[in-house]
N, C-alpha and C positions, 0 to 999 in steps of 0.2 A: 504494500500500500504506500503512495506516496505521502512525503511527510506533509505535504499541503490540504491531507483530506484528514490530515487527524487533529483533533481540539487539544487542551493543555490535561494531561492527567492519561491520556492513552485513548480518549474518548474515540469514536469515531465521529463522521458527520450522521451516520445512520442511527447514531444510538441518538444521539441528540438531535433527531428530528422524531423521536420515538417517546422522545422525555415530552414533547410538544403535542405529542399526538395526545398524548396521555393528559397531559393538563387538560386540553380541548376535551377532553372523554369527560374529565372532572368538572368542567364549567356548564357541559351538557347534561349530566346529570343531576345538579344543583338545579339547575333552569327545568327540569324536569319535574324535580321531587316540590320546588315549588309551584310549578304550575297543578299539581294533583293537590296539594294542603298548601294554601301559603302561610298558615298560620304556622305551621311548624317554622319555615325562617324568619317569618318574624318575630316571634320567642327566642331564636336562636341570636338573632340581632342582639334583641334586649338585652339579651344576660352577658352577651359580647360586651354591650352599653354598660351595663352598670356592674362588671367587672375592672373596666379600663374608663371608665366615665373619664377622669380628671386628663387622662390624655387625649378621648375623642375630641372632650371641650377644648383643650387650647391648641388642637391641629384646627379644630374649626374656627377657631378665633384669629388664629396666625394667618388661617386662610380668607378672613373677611378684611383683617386687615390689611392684608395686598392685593385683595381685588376687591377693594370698597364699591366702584360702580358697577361691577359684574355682580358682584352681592344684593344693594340693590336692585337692578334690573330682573337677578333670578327671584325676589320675592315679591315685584311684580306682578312678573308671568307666573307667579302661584296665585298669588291672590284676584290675578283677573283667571285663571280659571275657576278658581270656585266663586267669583263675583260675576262674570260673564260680561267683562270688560275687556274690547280689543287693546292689546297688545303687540308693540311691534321691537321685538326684543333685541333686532341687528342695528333699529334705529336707536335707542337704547343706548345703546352701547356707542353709536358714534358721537352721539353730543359730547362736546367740549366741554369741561368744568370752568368755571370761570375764577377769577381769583379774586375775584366778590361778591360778594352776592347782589344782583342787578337791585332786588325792593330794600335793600338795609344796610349796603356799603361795608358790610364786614367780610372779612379773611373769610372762605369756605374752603372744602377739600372731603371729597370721600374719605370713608371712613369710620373707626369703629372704638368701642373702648376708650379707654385714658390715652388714648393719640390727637385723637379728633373731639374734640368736647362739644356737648349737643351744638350750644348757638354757632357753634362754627363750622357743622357738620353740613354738606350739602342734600340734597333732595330733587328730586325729581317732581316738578309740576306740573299739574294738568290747567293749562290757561282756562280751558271750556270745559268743566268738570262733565256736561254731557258728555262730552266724547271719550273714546279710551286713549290710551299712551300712543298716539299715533303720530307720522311725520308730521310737523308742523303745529301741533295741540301740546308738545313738552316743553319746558321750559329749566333749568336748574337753579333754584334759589337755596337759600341756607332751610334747615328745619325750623329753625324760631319762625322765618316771615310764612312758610307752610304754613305752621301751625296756625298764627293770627290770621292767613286768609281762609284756614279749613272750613268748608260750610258757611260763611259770611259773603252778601252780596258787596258788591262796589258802594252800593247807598250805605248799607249798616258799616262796614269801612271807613268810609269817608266820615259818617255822621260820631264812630268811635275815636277817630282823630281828633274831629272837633272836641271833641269833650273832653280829651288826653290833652288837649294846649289850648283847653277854658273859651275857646270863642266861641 
């Protein structure tokens, strides 16, 4: 056999396309056993969970925190499917953050945890709350001005201003 068809350790290339077949039997099988009971892996999940909980939590945390707008955006596209609001998750994703927030003139930046502190946190907004996260209906402000415009027309807005600086 030439030495260019053998792996480190004496492997061959056939044994190690054999180790592959074998995974692939195992991923099939998994995909199987839950398709007949899925409740067996999701127990199986669980107890995965709250054996290693403290490390699932901050691999998930590590991971929101460097993709704070892919983070985001995926709990979007979760929440407009069980709300039944279009979502358009590649436009989403191309908006530009800005580095103030356009209604409050503060620092924003994606983001999660003690990196990104709420009022400075950015957000994805819906200009025309009828429509879903669609091109041209997003806009990215900080969570604080979200929050002040959530549910509030432009009259009760404007008329809350006035009375914030007494005229």
């Amino acid at each position: 056999m030439e030495p260019s068809s053998r792996l480190r350790g004496g492997r061959d290339k056939i044994r190690g396309r054999r180790v592959e077949q074998i995974q692939g039997h195992r991923s099939e099988v998994r995909r199987a056993r839950y398709a007949r009971d899925p409740t067996v892996s999701r127990a199986a999940c669980q107890r995965y969970y709250q054996r290693n909980k403290a490390e699932v939590d901050a691999r998930g945390t590590i991971w929101r925190r460097t993709n704070g707008q892919r983070s985001n955006a995926l709990n979007i596209v979760s929440r407009g499917k069980r709300t039944g609001v279009e979502v358009d998750f590649s436009y989403l994703l191309s908006l530009v953050c800005p580095e103030k927030c356009p209604a409050l003139g503060t620092r924003i930046a994606f983001g999660c945890g003690k990196d990104v502190p709420l009022e400075s946190r950015a957000s994805f907004d819906r200009i025309d709350s009828t429509k879903g996260y669609v091109r041209g209906n997003v806009q990215i402000i900080s969570v604080m001005a979200n929050t002040m415009k959530h549910r509030a027309s432009q009259d009760q807005l404007h008329r809350f201003a006035q009375w914030i600086l007494g005229a």
